[in-house]
C-alpha positions in Angstrom: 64.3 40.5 96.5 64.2 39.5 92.6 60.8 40.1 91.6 57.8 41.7 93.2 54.0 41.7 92.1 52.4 44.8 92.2 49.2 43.6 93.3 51.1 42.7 96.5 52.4 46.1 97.1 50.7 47.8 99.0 50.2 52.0 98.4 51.3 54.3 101.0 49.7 57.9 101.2 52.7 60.6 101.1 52.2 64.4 102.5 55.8 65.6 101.5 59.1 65.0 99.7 62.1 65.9 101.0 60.7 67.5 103.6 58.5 70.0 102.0 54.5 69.4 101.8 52.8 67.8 99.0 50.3 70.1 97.4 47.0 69.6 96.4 46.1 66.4 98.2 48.4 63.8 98.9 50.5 61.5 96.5 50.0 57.3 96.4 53.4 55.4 95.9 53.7 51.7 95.7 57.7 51.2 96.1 57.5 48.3 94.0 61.4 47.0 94.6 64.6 47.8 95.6 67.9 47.1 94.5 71.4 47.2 95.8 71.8 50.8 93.8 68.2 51.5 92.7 64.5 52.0 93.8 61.2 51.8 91.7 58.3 53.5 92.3 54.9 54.0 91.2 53.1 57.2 91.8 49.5 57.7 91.8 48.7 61.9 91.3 45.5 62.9 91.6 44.5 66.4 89.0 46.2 69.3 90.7 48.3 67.5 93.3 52.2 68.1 93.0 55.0 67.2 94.4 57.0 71.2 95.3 60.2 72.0 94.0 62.9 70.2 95.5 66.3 68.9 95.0 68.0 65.5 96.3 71.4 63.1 96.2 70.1 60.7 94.1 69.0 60.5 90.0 66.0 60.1 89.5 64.2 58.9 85.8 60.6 59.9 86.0 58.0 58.4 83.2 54.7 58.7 82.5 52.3 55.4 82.1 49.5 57.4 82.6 47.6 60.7 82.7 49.7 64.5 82.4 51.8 66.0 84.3 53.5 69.3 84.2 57.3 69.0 85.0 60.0 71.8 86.1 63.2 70.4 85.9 66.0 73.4 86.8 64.8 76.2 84.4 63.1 74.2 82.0 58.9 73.6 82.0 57.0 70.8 80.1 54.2 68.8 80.0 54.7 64.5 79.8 51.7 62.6 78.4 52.2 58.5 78.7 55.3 57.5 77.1 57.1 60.7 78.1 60.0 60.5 80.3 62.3 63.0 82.3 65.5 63.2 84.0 66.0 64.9 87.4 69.8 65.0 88.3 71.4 64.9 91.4 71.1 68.4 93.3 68.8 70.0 90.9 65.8 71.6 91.4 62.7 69.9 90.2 59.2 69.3 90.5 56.2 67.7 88.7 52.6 68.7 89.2 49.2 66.6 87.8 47.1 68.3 85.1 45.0 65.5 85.1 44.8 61.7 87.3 48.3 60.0 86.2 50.6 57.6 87.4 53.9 57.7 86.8 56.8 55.5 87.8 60.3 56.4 88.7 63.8 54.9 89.7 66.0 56.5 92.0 69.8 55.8 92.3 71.5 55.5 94.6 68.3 53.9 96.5 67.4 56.5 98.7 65.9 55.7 102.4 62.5 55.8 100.9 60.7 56.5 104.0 63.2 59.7 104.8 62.6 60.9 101.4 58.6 60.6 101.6 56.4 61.2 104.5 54.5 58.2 104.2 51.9 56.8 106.2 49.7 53.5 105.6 
């Protein structure tokens, strides 16, 4: 796949990352495409739902179109408005919980088994 249209993609709800429970709610990604190396996502929090600390074997850039989110990333704490983005490296410990409604899209690499990563359900 080349392109993809993200009206055509459809959301799946996710309960956990990595194994560990979602908090708050549950999280909506649309995995818009995948490459060879990379995924993309988009990630629909509601306020107060997070994903929990975790850590995994792939890099992940996190940014914020939307909203704000609070994001731990190893020791470090901040908050991302739109525009903001983060790195979470490979086999650190991060996390990243809603302050208010956001979406924010990330890309993972190496492309991860995206429905190992995330519980999902349709």
């Amino acid at each position: 796949m080349i392109k993809s249209r993200n009206a055509d993609v459809e959301a799946v709800v996710v309960s956990a990352v990595e194994g560990k429970p979602v908090y708050g709610g549950h999280m909506l990604v649309k995995p818009l495409i995948k490459g060879d190396e990379m995924t993309f996502l988009e990630i629909h929090y509601a306020a107060g739902v997070g994903a929990p600390l975790h850590t995994h074997t792939h890099e992940s850039v996190a940014y914020v179109v939307k909203g704000k989110v609070k994001s731990t990333v190893g020791s470090e704490e901040f908050i991302m408005g739109p525009g903001d983005v983060c790195r979470h490296p490979t086999g650190v410990l991060h996390g990243l919980e809603a302050i208010e409604d956001s979406v924010v899209v990330e890309i993972k690499s190496p492309a991860p088994d995206i429905g190992a990563f995330f519980a999902m359900r349709r």
